[in-house]
N, C-alpha and C positions, 0 to 999 in steps of 0.2 A: 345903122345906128342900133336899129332894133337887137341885130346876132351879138350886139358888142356888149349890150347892156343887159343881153340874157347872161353872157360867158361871166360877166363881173360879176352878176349875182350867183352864179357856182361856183363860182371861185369864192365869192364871199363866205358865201353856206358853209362848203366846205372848210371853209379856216375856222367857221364857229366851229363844226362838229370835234376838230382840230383844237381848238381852246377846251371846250368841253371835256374829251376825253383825258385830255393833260389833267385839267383840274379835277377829274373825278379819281386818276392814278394818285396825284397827287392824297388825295384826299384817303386813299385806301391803304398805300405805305402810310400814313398817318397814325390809321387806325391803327395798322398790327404792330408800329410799332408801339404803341400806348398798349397793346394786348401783351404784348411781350413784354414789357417794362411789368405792366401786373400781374403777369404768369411769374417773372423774377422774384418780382417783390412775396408773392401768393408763396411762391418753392422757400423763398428764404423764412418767411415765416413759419413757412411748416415744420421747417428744419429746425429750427430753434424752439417751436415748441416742444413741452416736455410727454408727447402724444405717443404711449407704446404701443410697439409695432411687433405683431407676431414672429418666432424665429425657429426655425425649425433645420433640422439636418437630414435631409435625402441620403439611404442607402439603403444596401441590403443586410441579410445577415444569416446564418446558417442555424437551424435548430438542432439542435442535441438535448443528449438529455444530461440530469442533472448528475448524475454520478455511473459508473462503469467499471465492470470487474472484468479482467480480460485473464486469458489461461493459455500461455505461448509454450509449443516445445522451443528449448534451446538446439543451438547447433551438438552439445556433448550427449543431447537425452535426456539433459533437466529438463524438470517443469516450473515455469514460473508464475508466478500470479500477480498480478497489481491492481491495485485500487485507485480510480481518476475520481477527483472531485471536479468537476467544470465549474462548480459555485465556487471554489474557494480558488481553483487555479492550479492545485498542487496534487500532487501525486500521493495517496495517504501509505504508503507503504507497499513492498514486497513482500513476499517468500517464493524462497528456492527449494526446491527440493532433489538432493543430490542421492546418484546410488554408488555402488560399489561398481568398479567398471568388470571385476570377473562375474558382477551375478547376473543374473534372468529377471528384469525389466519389463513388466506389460502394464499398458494405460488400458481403461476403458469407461467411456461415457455411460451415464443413463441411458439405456437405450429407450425409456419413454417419452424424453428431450427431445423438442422438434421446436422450429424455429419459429419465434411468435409465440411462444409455449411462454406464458409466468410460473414465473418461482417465487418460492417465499425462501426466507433468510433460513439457513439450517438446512434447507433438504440436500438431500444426496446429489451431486451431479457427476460423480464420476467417482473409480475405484484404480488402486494402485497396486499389483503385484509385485514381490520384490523374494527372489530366492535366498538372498543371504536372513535376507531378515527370521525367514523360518527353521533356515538350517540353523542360526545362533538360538535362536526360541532351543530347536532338540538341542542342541551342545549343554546348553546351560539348567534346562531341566534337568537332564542325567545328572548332570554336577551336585545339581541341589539335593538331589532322590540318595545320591553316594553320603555324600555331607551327612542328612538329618540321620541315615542309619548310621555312620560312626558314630555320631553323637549318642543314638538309642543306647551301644554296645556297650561306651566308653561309662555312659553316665549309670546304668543299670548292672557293671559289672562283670566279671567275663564267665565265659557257661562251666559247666558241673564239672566238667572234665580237668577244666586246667586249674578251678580251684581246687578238688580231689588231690591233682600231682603237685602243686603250693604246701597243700595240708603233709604230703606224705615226705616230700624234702625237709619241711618244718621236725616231723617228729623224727626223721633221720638224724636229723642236727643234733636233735637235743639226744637221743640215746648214744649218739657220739660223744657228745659233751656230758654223759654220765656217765660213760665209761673209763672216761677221761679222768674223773673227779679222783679215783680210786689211784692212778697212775701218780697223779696231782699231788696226793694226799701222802705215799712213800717216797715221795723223791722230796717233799719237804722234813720227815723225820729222818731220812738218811742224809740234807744236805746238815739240820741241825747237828749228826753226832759226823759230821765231817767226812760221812763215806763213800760220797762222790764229790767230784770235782765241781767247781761255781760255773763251769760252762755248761756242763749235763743240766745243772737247774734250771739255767738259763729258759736250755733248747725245750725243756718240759712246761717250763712257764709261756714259754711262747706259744705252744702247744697248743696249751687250755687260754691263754688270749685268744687264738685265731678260732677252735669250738664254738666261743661266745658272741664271735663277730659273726659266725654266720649263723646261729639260733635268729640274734636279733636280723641281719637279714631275710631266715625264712619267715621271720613272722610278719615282718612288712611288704616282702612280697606276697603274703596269704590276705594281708588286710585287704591291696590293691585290686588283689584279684574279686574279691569279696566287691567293694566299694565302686571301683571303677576306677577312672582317670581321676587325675591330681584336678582341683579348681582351675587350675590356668589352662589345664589344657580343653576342660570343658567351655570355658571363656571363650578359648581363640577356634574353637569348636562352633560356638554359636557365632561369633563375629562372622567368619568364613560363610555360614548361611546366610545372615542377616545380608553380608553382599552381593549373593545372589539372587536373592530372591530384589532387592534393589534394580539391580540390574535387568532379570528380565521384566519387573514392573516397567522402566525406562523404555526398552524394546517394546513392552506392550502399548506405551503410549506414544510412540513412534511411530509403531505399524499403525493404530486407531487414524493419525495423520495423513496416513496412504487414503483413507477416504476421505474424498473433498466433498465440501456442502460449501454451498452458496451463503458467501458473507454476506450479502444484501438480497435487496427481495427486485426482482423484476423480469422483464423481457428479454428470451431468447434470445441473440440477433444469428444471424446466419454466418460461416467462418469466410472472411475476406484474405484470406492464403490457406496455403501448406500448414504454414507453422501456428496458426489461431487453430487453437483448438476449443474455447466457446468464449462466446462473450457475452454479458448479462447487463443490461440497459438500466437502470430506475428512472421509468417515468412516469414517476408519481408528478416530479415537477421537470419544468422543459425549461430549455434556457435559447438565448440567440445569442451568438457569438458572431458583434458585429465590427467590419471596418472603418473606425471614424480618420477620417483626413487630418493629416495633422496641423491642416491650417484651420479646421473645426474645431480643435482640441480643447483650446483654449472656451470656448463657447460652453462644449458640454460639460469641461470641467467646472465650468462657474454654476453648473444648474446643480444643484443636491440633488439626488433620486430622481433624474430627469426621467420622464415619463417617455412611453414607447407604443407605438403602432404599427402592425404588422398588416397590410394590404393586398389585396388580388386571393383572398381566401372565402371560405364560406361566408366568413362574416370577419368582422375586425377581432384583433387580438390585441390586449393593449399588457402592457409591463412597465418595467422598470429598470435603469440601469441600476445595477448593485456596483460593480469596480467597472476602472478603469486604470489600463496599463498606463505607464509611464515609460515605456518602451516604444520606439518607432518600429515598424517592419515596410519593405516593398512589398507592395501590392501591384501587378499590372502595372509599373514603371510608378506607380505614386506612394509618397510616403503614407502610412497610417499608423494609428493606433488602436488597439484590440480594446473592443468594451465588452460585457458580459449583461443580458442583461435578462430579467426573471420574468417568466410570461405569469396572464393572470386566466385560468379560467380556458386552456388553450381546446380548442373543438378537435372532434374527434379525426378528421383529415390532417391533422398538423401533427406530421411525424419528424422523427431523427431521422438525420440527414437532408430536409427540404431546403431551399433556398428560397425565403419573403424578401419582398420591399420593407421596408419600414420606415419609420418617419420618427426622429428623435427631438420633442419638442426643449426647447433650451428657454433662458432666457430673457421675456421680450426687450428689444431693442429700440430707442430713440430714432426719428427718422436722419439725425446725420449720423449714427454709427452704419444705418441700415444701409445710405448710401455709400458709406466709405466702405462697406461691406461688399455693396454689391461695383461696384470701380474696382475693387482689390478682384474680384474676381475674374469680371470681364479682360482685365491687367494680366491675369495669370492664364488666361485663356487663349488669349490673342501671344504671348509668350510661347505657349506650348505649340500652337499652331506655324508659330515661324521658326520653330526649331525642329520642328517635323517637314 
């Protein structure tokens, strides 16, 4: 009796411990679940209030600087030069400069230019030889040196000598033409009493016409010789110089162009080919040129002048975005959109060409855009990962 009535009270025991533990599970799915009905209730609230929530774009971005003058040989032997603006996005213009392909062609650098080297706007950085150019300079000199002396001769007269033989033709004429007078003067009292024939008069009268055609000839060629050239011709005399000397002015200011000086003011950079033959930095101000995703787009577009942080450097860098493209590109299998944006203040380690983090604050955001933000992501994440 005694073992039976021990086993019944363990077996009793045991079925409390049994109740007990039931009722205490019982008791603790209770709880969580009243925890989680006001974890629900707590989230739902939150979401609905109008509580802004910090929002920011994770990326990197590349530094450059703000403007660039670059100096390329062409494939024919041109040289070309262009001007990048990175602030404004656009290309500010070229020039070409073309030779003659039968002439002699030589380039040469400053040779006090070294890389790292600033320049200021104007200086010299490079000279251009060119053979045609000087052989036309003599051609056209000579031309002008011939010109201004005909002119002297023309305008001043012709020398002693050929006005001398002008003078001596002239009074030839005329003691012809007096000797004539006397011939003149009996062949008109013998045509009067009829004692030659009207033809003889004729041929005597024609006679002393042609005497007088040439007095008045010699004396206009004595004037000429005296005087010089007629007006028009001293005219197209001086026009004829006036073109030349145009002309090599034009040449001269062509050849001046052979010397290149630096349209901006900056930094050497060292030649990245063959054909760079220099290229000149301005970095007075620095920019990052960054890649925003184009499902970000939308985010930084709504921020005006979104502010910028550059990270992993001496110290922080902070900017601004100025533009942003409207264009997609692939990047690494992702779409993006190129922003530009203005450093402030950038320390002396933050060169062209580095690659920062950066961090682009946008925004702030309510906590249910934040979470449909962040579900859109993890959505496109877990997306990428099963197509991979």
């Amino acid at each position: 009796m005694s073992v039976q009535s021990s086993q019944t009270d363990v077996s009793e025991a045991m079925a409390g411990v049994v109740r007990r533990k039931r009722s205490r599970s019982r008791l603790v799915l209770v709880i969580y679940f009243l925890l989680g009905v006001l974890a629900l209730l707590a989230f739902g609230l939150v979401v609905q209030l109008p509580v802004p929530i910090f929002s920011s774009v994770n990326t990197f971005g590349t530094i450059t600087s703000a403007q660039k003058w670059v100096l390329v040989k062409g494939t024919d032997g041109r040289l070309i030069s262009s001007t990048i603006n990175y602030k404004t996005g656009l290309n500010e213009g070229y020039r070409v400069s073309n030779f003659d392909p039968g002439s002699s062609v030589s380039f040469a650098l400053n040779s006090s230019l070294t890389p790292g080297q600033f320049v200021t706007r104007g200086d010299t950085v490079g000279s251009i030889y060119s053979s045609e150019t000087q052989e036309r300079l003599i051609t056209l000199n000579g031309e002008l040196a011939a010109a201004r002396g005909l002119l002297a001769v023309n305008a001043s007269g012709q020398k002693a000598a050929i006005v001398h033989e002008a003078q001596q033709r002239l009074q030839f004429a005329k003691r012809k033409q007096n000797e004539h007078r006397t011939i003149m003067a009996r062949a008109q009292q013998l045509h009067s009493g009829d004692l030659i024939s009207q033809s003889e008069y004729e041929r005597v009268r024609s006679e002393h016409n042609t005497l007088e055609d040439e007095v008045h000839i010699a004396e206009a060629n004595l004037e000429a010789a005296r005087t010089g050239a007629k007006p028009e011709q001293l005219e197209l005399a001086q026009a004829n110089i006036a073109a030349l000397e145009n002309e090599i002015e034009a040449i001269k200011r062509r050849a001046t162009t052979y010397t290149l000086t630096a349209p901006i003011s900056g930094m050497v950079s060292r030649a990245s080919s063959a054909d760079t033959l220099l290229t000149i930095s301005d970095t007075t101000e620095l920019l990052a040129l960054i890649p925003v995703k184009a499902s970000d787009y939308a985010r930084v577009a709504a921020t005006p002048d979104a502010s910028l942080m550059l990270r992993g450097l001496a110290r922080p860098v902070r900017g601004k975005i100025i533009a942003l493209d409207r264009e997609t590109h692939l990047l690494q299998g992702q779409s993006v959109v190129m922003a530009t944006a203005l450093l402030e203040g950038a320390p002396q380690d933050l060169m062209p060409g580095m690659f920062a983090k950066c961090r682009i604050a946008c925004r702030p955001v309510t906590p249910l855009e934040y979470l449909k933000r962040t579900l859109d992501s993890w959505a496109a994440s877990q997306s990428v990962a099963w197509r991979s």
